[in-house]
C-alpha positions in Angstrom: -23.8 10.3 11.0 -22.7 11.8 7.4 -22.9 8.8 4.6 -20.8 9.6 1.8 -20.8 7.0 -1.4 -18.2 6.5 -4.1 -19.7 9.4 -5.9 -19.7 12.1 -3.3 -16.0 11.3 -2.2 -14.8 11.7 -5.8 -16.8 14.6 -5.8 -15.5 15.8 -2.4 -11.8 14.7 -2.7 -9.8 16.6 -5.9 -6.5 15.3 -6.2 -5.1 18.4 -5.3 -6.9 18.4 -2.0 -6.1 15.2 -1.2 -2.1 15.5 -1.6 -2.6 18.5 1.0 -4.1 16.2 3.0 -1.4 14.0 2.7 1.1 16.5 3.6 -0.8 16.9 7.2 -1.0 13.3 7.4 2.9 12.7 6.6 3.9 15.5 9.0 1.5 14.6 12.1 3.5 11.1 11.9 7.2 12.7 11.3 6.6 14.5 14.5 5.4 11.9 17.0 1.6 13.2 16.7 0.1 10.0 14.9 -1.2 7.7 16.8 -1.1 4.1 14.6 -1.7 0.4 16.0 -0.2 -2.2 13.7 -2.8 -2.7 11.4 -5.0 -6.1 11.8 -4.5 -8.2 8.8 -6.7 -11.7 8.6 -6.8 -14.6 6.2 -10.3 -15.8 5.4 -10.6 -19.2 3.5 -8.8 -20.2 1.0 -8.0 -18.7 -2.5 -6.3 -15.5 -0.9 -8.9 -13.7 0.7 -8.0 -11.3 3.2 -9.6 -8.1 5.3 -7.2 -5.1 6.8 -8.9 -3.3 10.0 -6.4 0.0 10.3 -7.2 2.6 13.5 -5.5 5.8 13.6 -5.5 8.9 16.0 -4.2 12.2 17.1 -4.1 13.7 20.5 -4.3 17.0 19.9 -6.4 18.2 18.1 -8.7 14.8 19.2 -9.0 12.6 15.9 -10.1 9.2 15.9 -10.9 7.1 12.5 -10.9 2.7 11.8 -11.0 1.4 8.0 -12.2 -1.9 7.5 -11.3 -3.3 4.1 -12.0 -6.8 2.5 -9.5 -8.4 -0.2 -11.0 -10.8 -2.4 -8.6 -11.8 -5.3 -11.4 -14.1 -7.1 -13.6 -10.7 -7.3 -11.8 -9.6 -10.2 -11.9 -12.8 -12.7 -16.2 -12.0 -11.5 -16.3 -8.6 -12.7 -16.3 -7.4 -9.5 -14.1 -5.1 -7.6 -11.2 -6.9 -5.8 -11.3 -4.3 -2.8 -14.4 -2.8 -0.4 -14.1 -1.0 2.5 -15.7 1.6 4.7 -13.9 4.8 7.0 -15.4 5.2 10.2 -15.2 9.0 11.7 -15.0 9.6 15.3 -15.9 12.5 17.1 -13.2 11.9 19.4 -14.6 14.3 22.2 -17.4 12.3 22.3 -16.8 9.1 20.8 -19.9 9.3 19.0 -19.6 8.1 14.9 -19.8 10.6 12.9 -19.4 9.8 9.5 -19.1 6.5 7.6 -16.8 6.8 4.0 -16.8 4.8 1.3 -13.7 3.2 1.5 -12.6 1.8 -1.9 -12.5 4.9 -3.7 -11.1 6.5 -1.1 -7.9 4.3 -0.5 -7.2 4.7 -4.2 -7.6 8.5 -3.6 -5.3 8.8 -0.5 -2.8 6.4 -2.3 -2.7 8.6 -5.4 -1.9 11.6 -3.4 0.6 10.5 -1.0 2.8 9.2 -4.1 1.9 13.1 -5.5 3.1 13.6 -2.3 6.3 12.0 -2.4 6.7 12.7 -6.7 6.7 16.4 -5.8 9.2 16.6 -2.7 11.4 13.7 -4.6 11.4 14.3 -8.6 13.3 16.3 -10.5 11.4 19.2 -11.4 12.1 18.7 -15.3 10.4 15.4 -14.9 8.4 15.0 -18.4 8.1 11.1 -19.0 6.2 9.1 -16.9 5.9 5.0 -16.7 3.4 3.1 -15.4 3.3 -0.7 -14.3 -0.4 -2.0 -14.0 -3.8 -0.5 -15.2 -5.9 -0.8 -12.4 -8.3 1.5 -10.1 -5.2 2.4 -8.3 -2.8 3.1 -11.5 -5.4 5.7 -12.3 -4.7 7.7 -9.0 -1.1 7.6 -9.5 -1.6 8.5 -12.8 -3.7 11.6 -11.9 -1.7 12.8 -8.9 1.4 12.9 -10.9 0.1 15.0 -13.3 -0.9 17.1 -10.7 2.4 18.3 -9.4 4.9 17.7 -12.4 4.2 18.3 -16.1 3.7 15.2 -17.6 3.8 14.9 -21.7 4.5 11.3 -22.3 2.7 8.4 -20.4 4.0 4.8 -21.3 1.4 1.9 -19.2 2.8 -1.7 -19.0 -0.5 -4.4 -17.9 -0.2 -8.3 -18.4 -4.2 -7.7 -19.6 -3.3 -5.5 -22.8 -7.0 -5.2 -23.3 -7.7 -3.7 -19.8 -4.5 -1.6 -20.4 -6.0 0.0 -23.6 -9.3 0.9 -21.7 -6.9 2.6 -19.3 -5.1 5.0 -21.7 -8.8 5.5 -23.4 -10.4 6.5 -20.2 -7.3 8.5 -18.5 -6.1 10.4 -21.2 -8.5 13.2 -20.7 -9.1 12.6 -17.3 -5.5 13.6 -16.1 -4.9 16.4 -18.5 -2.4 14.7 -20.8 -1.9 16.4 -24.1 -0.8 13.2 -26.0 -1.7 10.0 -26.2 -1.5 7.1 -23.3 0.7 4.6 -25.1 0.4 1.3 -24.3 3.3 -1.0 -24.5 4.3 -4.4 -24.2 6.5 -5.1 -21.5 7.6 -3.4 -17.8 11.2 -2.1 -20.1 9.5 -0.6 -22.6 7.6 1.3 -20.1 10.2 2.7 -18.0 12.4 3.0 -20.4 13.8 6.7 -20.3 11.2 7.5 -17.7 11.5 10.4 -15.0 9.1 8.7 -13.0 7.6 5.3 -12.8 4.6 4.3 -11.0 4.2 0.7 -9.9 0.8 -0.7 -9.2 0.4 -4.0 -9.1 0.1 -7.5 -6.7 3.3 -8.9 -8.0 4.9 -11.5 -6.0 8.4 -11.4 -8.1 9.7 -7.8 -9.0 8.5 -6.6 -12.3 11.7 -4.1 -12.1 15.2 -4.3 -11.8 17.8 -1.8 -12.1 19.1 -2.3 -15.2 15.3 -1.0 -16.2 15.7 2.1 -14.8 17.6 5.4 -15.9 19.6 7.8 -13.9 17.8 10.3 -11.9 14.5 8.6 -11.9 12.0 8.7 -9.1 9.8 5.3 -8.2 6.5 5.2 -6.3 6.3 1.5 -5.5 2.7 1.0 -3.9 1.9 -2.2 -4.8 3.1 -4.8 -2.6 2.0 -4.7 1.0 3.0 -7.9 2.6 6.3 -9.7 3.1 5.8 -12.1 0.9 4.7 -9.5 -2.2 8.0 -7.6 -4.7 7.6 -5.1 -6.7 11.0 -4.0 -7.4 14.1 -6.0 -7.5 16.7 -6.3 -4.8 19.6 -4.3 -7.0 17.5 -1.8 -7.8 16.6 -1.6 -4.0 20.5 -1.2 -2.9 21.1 1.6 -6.0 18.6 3.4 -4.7 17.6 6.2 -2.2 14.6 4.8 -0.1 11.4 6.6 1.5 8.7 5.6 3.1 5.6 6.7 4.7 6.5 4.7 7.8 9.7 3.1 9.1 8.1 1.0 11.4 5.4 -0.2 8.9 7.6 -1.1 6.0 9.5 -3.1 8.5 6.8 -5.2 8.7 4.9 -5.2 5.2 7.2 -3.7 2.6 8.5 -7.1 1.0 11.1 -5.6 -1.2 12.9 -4.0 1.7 12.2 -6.6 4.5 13.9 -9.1 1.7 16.8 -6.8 1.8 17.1 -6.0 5.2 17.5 -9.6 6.0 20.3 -10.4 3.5 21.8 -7.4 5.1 21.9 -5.3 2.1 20.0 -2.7 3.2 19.8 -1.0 7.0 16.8 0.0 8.8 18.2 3.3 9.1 18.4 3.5 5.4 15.1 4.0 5.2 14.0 8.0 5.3 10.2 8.6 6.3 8.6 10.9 3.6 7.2 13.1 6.6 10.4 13.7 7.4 11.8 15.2 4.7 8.9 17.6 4.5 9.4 19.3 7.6 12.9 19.5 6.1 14.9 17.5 9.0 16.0 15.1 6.6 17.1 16.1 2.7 15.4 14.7 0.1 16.7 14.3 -3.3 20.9 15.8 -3.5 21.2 15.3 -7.2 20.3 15.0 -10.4 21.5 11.6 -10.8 19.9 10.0 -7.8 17.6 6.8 -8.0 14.7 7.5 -5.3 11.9 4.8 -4.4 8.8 5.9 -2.4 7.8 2.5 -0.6 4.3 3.0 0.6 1.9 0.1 2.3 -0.2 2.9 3.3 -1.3 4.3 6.7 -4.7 4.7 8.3 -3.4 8.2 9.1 -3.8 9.4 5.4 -7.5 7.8 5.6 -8.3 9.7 8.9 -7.1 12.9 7.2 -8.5 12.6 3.9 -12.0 11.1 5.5 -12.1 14.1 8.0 -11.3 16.4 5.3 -14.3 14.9 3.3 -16.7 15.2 5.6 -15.7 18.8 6.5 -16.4 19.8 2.5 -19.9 17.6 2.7 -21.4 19.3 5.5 -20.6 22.6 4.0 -21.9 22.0 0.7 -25.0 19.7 2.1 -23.8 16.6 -0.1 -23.9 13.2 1.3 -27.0 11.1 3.8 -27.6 11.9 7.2 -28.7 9.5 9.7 -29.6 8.9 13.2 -27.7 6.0 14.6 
């Protein structure tokens, strides 16, 4: 078995790679060719705590991957990181383990790509302005894979911790290739105001947008919220709005925002267009300028088999990671 740390999946996973890897992932599902259990989600103790177990599969060709991931809320008033988790590789011939992924890094990775994904089949291709909502390790992958299919020159971040929004700006601005500055604001508005697109990334449990916020023609990649009770975005902006998603049936069960809407009957399940979908080109994406589109993603383990796989494929050629006997 391959062991790959933070470290060597940053190393192993550029953001361009990993939004290719996306695109497989996406497409396997809008065909049938995903194999994805509802994902197991617990509640341990009090204060919050809770740990996701997510399988995924394909047939043919044979993959087979599980990520286990612990969600500890207290974690972050300790210093400490408010997510771990590990991605366990199959050889699904054999069924023999063969590589165990750092999990953490990796789910901010796959997240950051698959709204690169979605930014780059959905935004208008003038898109200049880009608004951020929250400042943490998963703002920074949205961040970066933004820049990485549209042209970014103005980044606006919005966090309730101003100071841990400065470190942001301070730490991403060369990171993601912007030419100016990271400004840092002082509400959500301020933010998105004039935006192209908005990234939101944060644990709200009351939307931090509506659509009065928003201008025409923008494009919104919601992937904060992941349980019914958790909003992001506001019920108007919701209805205004064209809405994708990585996975009907998923969102149906975790995407608050739309589950909210779809039970005051404001919004139809059909409404909702998988992203996959719309890159195999049976669906359209974006029809005009004007258009509001929302990406609502809760994630799938599908993105974390493919990214993993494609991991471990670039480690054993270039000899990076630990290799054990089990």
């Amino acid at each position: 078995m391959r062991i790959l740390t933070a470290e060597n999946v940053r190393q192993l996973l550029p953001m361009r790679e990993a939004i290719r890897a996306t695109h497989d992932a996406m497409v396997a599902v809008a065909r049938g060719e995903a194999i994805l259990p509802h994902r197991v989600h617990m509640r341990i103790g009090d204060g919050g705590n809770s740990a996701l177990v997510m399988p995924a599969a394909t047939a043919n060709p044979p993959r087979l991957a599980s990520k286990f991931l612990s969600l500890l809320p207290g974690n972050r008033s300790k210093g400490r990181p408010f997510i771990h988790g590990v991605v366990v590789v199959f050889n699904a011939r054999t069924g023999r383990p063969e590589g165990l992924v750092e999990g953490t890094t990796l789910t901010a990775i796959r997240t950051g790509a698959a709204s690169g994904f979605a930014t780059q089949l959905l935004a208008r291709h003038n898109a200049r302005v880009l608004g951020i909502i929250g400042s943490g390790v998963q703002a920074r992958t949205q961040l970066e894979a933004v820049c990485s299919v549209r042209q970014i020159e103005e980044v606006r971040v919005f966090s309730r911790d101003r100071r841990h929004a400065q470190r942001f700006a301070r730490e991403m601005v060369k990171r993601a290739g912007i030419a100016d500055r990271i400004q840092v604001v002082d509400t959500a508005p301020e933010a998105v105001e004039g935006a192209d697109i908005i990234c939101t990334a944060t644990p709200a449990t009351k939307p931090v947008l509506g659509l009065g916020d928003i201008c025409r023609g923008a494009h919104i990649n919601a992937i904060g919220s992941f349980t019914p009770q958790m909003r992001e975005l506001a019920p108007g902006l919701i209805r205004r709005a064209k809405v994708f998603v990585d996975s009907r049936e998923a969102a149906l069960k975790e995407a608050g925002e739309l589950i909210s809407c779809i039970r005051d009957g404001s919004l139809d399940q059909e409404d909702l267009i998988e992203i996959g979908e719309v890159a195999v080109k049976s669906i359209p994406g974006r029809e005009n300028e004007d258009h509001i589109t929302v990406f609502k993603s809760v994630g799938l383990a599908i993105q974390d088999l493919m990214a993993a796989e494609l991991a471990l494929r670039r480690a054993k050629k270039q000899g990076v990671g630990t290799v054990v006997e089990m």
